[in-house]
PDB file as gemmi writes it, atoms N, CA and C in Angstrom:
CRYST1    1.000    1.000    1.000  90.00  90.00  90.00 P 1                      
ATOM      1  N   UNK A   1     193.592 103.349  76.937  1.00  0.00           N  
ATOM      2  CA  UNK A   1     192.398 104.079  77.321  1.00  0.00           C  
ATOM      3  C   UNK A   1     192.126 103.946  78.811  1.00  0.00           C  
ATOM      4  N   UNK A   2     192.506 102.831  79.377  1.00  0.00           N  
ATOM      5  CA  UNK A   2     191.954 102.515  80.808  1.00  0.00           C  
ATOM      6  C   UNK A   2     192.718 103.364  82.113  1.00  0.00           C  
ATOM      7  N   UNK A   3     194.311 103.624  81.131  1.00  0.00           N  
ATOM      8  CA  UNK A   3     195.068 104.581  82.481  1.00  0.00           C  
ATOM      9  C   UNK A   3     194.790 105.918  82.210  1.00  0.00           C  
ATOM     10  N   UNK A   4     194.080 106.025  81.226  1.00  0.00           N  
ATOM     11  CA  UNK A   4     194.014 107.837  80.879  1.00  0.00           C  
ATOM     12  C   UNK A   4     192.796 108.301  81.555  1.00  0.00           C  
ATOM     13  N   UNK A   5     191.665 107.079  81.822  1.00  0.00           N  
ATOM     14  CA  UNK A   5     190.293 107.266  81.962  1.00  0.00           C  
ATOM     15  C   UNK A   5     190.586 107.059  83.878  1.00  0.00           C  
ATOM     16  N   UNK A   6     191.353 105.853  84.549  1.00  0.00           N  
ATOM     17  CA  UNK A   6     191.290 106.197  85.399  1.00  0.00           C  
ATOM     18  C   UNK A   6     191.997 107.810  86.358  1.00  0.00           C  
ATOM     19  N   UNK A   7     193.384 108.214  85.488  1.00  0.00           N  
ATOM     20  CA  UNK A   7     193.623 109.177  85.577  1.00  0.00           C  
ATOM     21  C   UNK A   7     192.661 110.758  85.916  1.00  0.00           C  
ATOM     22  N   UNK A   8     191.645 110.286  84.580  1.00  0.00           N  
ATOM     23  CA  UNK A   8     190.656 111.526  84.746  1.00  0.00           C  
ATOM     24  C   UNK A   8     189.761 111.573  86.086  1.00  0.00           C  
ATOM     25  N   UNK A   9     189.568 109.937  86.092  1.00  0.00           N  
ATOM     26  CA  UNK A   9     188.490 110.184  87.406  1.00  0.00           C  
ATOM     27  C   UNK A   9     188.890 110.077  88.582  1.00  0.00           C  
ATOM     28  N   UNK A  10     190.690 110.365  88.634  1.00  0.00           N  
ATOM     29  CA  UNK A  10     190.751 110.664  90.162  1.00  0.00           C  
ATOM     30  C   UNK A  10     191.018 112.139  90.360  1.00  0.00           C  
ATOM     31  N   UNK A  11     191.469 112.692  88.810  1.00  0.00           N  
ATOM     32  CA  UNK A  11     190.859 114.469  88.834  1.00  0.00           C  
ATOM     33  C   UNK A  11     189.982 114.965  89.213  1.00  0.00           C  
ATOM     34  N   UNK A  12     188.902 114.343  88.849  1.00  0.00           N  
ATOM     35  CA  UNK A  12     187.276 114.651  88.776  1.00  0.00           C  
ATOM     36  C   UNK A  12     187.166 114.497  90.641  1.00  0.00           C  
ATOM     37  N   UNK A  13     187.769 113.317  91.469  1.00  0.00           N  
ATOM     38  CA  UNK A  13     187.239 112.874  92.592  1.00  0.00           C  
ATOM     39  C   UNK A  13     187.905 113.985  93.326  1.00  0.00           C  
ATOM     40  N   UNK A  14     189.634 114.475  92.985  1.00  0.00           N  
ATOM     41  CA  UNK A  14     190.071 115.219  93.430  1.00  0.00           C  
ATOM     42  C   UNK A  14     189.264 117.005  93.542  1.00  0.00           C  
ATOM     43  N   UNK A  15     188.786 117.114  92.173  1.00  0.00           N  
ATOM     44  CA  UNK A  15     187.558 118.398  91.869  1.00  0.00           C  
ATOM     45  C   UNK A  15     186.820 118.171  92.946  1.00  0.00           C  
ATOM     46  N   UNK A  16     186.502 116.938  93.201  1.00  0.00           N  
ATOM     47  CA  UNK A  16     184.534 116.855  93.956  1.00  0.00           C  
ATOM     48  C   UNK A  16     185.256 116.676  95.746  1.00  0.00           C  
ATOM     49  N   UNK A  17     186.086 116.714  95.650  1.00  0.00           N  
ATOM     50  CA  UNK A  17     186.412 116.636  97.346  1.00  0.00           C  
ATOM     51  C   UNK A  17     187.133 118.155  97.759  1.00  0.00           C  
ATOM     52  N   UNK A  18     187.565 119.036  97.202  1.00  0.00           N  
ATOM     53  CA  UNK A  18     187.710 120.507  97.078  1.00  0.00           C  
ATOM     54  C   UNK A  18     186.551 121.360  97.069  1.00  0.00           C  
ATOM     55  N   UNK A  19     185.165 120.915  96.152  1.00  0.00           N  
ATOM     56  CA  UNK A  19     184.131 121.818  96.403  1.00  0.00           C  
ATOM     57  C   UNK A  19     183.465 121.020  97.383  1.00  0.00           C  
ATOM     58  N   UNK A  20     183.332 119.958  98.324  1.00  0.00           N  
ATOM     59  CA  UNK A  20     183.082 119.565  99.112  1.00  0.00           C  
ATOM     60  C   UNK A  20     183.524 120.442 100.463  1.00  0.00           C  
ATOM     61  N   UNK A  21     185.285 120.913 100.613  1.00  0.00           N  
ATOM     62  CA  UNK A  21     184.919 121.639 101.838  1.00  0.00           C  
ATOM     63  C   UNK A  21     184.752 122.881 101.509  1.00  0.00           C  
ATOM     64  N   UNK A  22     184.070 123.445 100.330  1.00  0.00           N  
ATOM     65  CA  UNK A  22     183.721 124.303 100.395  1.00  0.00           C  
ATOM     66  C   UNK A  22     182.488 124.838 100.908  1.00  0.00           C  
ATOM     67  N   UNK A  23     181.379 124.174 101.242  1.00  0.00           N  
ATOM     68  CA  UNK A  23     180.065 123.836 101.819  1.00  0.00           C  
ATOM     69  C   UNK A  23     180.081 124.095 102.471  1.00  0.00           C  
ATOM     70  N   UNK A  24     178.952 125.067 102.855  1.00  0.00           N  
ATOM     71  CA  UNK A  24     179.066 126.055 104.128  1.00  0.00           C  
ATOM     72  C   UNK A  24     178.148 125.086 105.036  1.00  0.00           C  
ATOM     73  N   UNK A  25     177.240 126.113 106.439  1.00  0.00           N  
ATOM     74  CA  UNK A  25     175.811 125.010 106.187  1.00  0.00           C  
ATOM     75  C   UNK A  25     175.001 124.433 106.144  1.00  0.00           C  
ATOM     76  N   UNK A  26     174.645 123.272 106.213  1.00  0.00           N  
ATOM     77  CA  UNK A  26     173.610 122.561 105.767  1.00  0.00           C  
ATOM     78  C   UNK A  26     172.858 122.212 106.204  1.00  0.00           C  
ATOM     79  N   UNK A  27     171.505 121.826 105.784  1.00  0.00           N  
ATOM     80  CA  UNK A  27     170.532 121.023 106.873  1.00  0.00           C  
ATOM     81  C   UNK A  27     169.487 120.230 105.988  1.00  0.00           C  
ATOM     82  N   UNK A  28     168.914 119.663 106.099  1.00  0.00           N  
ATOM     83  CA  UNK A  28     168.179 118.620 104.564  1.00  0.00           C  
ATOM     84  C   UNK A  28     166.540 119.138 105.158  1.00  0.00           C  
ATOM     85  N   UNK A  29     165.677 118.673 104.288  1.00  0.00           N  
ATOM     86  CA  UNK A  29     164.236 119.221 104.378  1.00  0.00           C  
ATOM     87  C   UNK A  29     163.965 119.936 103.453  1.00  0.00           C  
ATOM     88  N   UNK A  30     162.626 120.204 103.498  1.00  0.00           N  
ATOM     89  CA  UNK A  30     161.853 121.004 102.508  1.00  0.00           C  
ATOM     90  C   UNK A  30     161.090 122.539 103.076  1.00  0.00           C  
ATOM     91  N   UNK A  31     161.523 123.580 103.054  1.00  0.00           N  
ATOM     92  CA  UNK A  31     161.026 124.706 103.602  1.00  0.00           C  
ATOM     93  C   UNK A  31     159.533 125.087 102.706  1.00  0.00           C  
ATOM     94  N   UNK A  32     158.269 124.862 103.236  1.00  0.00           N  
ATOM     95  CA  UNK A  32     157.018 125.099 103.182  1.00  0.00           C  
ATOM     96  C   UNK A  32     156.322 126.402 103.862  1.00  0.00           C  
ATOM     97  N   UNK A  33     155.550 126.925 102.966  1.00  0.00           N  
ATOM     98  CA  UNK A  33     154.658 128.106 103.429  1.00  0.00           C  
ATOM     99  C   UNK A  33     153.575 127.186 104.012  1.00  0.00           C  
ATOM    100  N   UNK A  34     152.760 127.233 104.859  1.00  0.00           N  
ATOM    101  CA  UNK A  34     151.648 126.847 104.980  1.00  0.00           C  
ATOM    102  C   UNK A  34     150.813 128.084 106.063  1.00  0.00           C  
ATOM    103  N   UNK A  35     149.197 127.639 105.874  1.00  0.00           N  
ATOM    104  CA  UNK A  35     148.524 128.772 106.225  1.00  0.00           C  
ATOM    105  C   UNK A  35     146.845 128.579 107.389  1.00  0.00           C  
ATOM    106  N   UNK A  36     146.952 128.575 108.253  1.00  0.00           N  
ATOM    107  CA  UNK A  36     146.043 128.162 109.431  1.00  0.00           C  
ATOM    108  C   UNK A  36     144.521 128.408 108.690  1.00  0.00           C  
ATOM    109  N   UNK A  37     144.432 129.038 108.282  1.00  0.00           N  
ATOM    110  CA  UNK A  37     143.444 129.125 107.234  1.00  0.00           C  
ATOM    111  C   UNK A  37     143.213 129.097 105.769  1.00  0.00           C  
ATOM    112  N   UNK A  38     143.850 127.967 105.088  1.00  0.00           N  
ATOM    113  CA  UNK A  38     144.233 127.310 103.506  1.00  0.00           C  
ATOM    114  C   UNK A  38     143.019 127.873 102.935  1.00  0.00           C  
ATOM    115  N   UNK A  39     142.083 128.237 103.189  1.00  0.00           N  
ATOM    116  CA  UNK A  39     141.044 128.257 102.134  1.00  0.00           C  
ATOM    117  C   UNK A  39     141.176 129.770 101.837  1.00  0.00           C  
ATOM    118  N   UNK A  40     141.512 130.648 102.588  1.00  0.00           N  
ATOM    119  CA  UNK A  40     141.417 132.394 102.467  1.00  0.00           C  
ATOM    120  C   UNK A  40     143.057 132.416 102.394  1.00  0.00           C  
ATOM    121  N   UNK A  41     143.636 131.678 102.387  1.00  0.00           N  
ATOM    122  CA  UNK A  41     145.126 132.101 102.667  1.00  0.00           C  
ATOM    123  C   UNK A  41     145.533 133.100 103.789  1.00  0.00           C  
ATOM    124  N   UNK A  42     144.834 132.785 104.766  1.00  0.00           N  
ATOM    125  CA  UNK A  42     145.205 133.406 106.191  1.00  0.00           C  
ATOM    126  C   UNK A  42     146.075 132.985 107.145  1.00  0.00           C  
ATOM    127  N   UNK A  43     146.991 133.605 107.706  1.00  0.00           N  
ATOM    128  CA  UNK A  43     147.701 132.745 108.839  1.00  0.00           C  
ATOM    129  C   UNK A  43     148.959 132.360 108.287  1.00  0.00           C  
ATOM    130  N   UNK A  44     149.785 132.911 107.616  1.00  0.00           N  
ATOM    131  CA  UNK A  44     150.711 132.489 106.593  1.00  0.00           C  
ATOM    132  C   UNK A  44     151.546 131.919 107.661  1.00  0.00           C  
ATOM    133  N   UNK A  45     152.727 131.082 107.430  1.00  0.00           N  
ATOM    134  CA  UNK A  45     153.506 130.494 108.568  1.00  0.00           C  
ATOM    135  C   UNK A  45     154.421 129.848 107.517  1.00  0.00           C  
ATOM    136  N   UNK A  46     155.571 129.570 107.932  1.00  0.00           N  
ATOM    137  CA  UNK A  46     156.797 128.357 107.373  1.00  0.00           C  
ATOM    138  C   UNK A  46     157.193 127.011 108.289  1.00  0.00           C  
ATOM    139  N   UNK A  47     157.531 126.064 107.819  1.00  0.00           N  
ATOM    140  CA  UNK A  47     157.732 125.326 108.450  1.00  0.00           C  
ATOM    141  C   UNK A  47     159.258 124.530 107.343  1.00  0.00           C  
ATOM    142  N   UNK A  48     159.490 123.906 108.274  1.00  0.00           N  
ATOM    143  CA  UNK A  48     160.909 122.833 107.909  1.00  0.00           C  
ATOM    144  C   UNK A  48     160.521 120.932 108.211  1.00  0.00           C  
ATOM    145  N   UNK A  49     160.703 120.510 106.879  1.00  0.00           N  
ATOM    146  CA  UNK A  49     160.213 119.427 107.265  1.00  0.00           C  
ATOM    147  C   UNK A  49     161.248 118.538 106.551  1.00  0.00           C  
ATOM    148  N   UNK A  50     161.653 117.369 107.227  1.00  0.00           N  
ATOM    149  CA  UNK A  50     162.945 116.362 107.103  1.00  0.00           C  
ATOM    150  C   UNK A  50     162.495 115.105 108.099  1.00  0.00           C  
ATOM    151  N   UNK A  51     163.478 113.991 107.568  1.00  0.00           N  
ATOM    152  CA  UNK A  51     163.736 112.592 107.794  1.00  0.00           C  
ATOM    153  C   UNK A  51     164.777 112.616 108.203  1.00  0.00           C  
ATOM    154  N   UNK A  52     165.400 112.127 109.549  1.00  0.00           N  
ATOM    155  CA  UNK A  52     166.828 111.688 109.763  1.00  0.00           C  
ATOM    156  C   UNK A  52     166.638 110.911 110.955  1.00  0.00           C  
ATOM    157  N   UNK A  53     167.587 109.735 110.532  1.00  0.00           N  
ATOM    158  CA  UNK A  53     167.451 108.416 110.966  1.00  0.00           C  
ATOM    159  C   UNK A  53     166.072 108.235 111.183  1.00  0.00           C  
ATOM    160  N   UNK A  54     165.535 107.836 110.319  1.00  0.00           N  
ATOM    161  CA  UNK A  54     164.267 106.881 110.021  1.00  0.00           C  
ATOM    162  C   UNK A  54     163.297 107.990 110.687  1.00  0.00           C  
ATOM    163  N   UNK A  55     163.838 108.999 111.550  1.00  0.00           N  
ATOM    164  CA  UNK A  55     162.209 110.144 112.224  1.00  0.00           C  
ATOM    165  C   UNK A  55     161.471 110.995 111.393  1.00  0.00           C  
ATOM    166  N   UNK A  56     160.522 111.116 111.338  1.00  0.00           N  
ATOM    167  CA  UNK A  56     159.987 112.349 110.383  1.00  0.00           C  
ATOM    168  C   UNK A  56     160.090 113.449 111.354  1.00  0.00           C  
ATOM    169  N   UNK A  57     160.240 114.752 111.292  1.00  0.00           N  
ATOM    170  CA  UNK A  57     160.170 115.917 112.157  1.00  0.00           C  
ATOM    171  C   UNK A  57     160.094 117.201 111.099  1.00  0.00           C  
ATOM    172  N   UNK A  58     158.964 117.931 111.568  1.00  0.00           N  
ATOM    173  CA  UNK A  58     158.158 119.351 111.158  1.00  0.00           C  
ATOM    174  C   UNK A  58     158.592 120.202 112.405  1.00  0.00           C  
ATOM    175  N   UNK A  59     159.343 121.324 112.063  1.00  0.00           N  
ATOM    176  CA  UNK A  59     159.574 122.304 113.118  1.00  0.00           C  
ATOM    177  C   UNK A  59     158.934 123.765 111.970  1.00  0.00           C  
ATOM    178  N   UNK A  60     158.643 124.769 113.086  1.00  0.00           N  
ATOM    179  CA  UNK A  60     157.890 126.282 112.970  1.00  0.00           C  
ATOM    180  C   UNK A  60     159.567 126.899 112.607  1.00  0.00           C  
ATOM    181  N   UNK A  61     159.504 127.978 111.622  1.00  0.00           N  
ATOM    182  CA  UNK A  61     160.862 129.013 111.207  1.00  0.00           C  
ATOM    183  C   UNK A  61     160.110 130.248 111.068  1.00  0.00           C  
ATOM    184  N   UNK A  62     161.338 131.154 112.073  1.00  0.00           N  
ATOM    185  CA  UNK A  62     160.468 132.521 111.592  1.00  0.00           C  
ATOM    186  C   UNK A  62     160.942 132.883 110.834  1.00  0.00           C  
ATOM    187  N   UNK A  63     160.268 133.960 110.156  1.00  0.00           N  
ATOM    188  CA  UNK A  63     160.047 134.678 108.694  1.00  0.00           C  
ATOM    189  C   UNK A  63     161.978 135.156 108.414  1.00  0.00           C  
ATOM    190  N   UNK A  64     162.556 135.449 109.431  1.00  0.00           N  
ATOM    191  CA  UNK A  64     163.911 136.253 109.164  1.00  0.00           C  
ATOM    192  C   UNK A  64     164.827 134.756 109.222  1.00  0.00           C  
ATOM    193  N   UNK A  65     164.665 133.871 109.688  1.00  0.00           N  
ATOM    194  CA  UNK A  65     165.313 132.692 108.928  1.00  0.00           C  
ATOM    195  C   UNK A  65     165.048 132.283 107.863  1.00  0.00           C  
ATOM    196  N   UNK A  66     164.265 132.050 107.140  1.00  0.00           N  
ATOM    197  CA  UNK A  66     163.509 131.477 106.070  1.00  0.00           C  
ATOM    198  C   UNK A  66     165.154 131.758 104.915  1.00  0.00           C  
ATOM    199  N   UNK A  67     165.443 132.664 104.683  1.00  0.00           N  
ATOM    200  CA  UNK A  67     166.873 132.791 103.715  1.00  0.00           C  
ATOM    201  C   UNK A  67     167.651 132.041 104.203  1.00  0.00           C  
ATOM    202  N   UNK A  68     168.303 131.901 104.959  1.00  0.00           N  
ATOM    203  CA  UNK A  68     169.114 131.509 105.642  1.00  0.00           C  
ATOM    204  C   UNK A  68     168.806 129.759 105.457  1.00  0.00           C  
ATOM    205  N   UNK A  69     167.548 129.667 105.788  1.00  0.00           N  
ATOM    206  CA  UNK A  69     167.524 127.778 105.623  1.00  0.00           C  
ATOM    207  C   UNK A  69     167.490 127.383 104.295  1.00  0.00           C  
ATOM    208  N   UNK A  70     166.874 128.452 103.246  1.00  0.00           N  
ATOM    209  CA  UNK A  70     167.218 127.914 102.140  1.00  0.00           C  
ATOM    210  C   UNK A  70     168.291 127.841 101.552  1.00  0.00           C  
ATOM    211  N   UNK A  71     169.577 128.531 101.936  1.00  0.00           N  
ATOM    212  CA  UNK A  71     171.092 128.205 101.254  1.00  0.00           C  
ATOM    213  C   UNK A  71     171.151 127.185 102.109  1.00  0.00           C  
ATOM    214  N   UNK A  72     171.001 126.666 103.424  1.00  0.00           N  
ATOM    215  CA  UNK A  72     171.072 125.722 103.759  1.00  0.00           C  
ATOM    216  C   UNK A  72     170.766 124.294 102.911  1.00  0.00           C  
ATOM    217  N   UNK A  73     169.510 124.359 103.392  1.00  0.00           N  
ATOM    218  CA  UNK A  73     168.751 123.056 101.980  1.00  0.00           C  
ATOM    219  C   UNK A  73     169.279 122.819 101.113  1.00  0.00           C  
ATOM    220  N   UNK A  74     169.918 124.209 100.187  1.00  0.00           N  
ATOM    221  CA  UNK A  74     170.438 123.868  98.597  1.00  0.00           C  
ATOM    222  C   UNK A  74     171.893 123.534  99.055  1.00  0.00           C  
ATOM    223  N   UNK A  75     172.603 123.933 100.048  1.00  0.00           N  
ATOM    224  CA  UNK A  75     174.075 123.335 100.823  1.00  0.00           C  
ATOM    225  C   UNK A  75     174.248 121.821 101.223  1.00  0.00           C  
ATOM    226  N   UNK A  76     172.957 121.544 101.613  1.00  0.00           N  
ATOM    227  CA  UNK A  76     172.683 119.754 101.944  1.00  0.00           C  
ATOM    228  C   UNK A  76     172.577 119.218 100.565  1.00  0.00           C  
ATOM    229  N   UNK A  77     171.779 119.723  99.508  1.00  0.00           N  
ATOM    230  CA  UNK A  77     171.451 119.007  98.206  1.00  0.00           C  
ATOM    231  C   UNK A  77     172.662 119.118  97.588  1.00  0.00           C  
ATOM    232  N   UNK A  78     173.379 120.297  97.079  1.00  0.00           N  
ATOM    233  CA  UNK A  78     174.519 120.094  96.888  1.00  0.00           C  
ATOM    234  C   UNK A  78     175.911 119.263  97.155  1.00  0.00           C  
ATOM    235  N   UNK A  79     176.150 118.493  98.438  1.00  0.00           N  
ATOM    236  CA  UNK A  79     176.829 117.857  99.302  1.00  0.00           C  
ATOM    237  C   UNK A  79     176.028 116.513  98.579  1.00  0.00           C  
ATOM    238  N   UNK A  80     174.930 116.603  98.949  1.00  0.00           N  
ATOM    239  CA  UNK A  80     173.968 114.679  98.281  1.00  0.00           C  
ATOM    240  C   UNK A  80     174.575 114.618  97.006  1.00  0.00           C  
ATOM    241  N   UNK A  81     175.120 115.587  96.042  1.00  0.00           N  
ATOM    242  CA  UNK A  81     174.406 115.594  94.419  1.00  0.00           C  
ATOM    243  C   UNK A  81     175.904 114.928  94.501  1.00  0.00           C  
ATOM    244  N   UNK A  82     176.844 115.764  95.300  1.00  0.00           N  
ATOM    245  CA  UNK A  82     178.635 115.446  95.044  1.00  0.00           C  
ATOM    246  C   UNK A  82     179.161 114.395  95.483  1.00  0.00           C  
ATOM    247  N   UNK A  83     178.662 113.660  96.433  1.00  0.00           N  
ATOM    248  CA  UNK A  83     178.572 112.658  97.014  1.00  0.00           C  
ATOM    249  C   UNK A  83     178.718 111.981  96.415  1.00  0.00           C  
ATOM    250  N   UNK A  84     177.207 111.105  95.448  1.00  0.00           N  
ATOM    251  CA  UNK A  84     176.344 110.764  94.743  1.00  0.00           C  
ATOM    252  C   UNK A  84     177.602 110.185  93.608  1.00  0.00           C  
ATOM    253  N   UNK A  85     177.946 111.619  93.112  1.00  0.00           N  
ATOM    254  CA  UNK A  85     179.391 111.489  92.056  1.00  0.00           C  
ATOM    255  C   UNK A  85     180.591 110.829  92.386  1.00  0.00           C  
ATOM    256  N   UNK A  86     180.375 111.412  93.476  1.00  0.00           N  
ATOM    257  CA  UNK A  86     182.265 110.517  94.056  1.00  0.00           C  
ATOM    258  C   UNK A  86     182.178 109.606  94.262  1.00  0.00           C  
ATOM    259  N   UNK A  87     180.762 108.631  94.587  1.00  0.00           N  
ATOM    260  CA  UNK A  87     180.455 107.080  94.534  1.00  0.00           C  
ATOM    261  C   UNK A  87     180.744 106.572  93.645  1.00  0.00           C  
ATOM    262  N   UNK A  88     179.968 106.974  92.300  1.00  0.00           N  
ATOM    263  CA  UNK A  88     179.663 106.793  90.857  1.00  0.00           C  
ATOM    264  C   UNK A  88     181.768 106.110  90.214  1.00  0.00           C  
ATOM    265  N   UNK A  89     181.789 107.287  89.915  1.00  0.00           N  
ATOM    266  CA  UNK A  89     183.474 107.472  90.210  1.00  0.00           C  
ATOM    267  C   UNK A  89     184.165 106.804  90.814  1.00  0.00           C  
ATOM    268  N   UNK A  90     183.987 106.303  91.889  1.00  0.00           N  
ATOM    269  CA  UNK A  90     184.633 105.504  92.747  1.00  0.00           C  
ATOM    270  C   UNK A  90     184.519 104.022  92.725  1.00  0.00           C  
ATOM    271  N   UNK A  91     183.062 104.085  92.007  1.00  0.00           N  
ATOM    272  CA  UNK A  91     182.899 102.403  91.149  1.00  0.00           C  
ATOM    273  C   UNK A  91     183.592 102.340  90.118  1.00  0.00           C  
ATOM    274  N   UNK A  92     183.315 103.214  88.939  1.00  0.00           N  
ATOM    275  CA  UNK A  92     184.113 103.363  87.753  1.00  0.00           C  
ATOM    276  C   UNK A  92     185.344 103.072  87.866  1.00  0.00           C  
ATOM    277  N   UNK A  93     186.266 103.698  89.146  1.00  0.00           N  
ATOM    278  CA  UNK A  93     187.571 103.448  89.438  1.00  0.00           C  
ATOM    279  C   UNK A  93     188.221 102.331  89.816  1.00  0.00           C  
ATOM    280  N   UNK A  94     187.260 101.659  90.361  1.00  0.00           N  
ATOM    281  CA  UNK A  94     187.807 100.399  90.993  1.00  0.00           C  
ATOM    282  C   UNK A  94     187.334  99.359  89.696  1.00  0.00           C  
ATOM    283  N   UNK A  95     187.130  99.337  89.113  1.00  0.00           N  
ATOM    284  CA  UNK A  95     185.962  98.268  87.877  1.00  0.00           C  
ATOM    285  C   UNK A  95     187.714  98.542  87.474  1.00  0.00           C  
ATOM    286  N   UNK A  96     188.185 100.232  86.750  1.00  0.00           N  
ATOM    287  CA  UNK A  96     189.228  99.894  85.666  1.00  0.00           C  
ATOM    288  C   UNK A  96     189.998  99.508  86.379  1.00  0.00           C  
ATOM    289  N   UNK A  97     190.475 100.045  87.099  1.00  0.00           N  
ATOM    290  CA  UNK A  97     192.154  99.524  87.972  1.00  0.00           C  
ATOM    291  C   UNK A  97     191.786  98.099  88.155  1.00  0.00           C  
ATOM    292  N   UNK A  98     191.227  97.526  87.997  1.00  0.00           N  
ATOM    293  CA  UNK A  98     190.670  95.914  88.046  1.00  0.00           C  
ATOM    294  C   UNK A  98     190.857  95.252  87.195  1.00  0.00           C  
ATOM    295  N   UNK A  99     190.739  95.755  85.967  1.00  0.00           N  
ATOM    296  CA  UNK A  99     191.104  95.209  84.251  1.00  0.00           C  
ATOM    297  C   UNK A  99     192.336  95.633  83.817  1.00  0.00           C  
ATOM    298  N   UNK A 100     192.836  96.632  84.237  1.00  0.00           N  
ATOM    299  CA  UNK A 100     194.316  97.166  83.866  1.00  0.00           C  
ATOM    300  C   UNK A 100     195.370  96.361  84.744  1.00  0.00           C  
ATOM    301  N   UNK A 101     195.077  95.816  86.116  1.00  0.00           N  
ATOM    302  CA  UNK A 101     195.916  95.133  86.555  1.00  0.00           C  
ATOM    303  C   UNK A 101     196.328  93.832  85.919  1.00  0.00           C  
ATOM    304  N   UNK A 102     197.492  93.683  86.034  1.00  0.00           N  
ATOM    305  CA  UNK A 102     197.969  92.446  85.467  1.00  0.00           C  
ATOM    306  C   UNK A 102     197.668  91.394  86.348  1.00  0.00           C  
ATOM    307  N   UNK A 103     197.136  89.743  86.390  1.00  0.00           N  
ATOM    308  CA  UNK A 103     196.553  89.079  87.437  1.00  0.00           C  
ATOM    309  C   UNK A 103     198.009  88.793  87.777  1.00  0.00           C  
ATOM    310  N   UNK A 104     198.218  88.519  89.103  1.00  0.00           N  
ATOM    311  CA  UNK A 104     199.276  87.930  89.813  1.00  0.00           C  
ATOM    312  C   UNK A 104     199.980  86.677  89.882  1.00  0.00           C  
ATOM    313  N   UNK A 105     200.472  86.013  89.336  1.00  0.00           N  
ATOM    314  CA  UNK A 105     201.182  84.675  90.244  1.00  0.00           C  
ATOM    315  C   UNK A 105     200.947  84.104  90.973  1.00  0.00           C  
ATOM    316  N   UNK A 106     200.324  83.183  91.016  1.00  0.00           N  
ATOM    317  CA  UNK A 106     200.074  82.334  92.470  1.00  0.00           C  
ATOM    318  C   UNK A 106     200.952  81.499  93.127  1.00  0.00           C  
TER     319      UNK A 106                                                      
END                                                                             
């Protein structure tokens, strides 16, 4: 079971590093409507808001980007989600090849 299982998950790592350069791209944050006047919903506006290296930063997007950053966003989340897996996997992998090895001779 242990060479068939590590077998699979260097398929799987091999899968997740192929749709990896497929990723067009990316940029992380949360694209928000917000509105200079919240109570009437006046003033409509977007903004982009993200963490990188420890900064918080809110930047203004105009209206004809707004598509465009959201395949972005879902291009960054996508990349986190695959990542995420190929870690996972990459523990799994090293745990079996660890028990399947025969210990050595000293």
């Amino acid at each position: 079971m242990g060479r068939k299982r590590i077998q699979q998950i260097e398929q799987r790592i091999d899968r997740i590093k192929r749709m990896l350069l497929e990723i067009g791209p990316m940029r992380p944050g949360s694209l928000t409507r917000q509105y200079k006047d919240p109570q009437h919903h006046a003033g409509a506006y977007w903004q982009i808001s993200y963490t990188r290296r420890m900064k918080s930063r809110t930047e203004y997007v105009r209206r004809e980007w707004v598509k465009d950053l959201r395949c972005q966003i879902a291009s960054h989340k996508r990349c986190k989600s695959l990542v995420e897996q190929w870690i996972d996997l990459s523990i799994e992998h090293s745990r079996l090849t660890m028990q399947v090895a025969e210990p050595k001779a000293t």
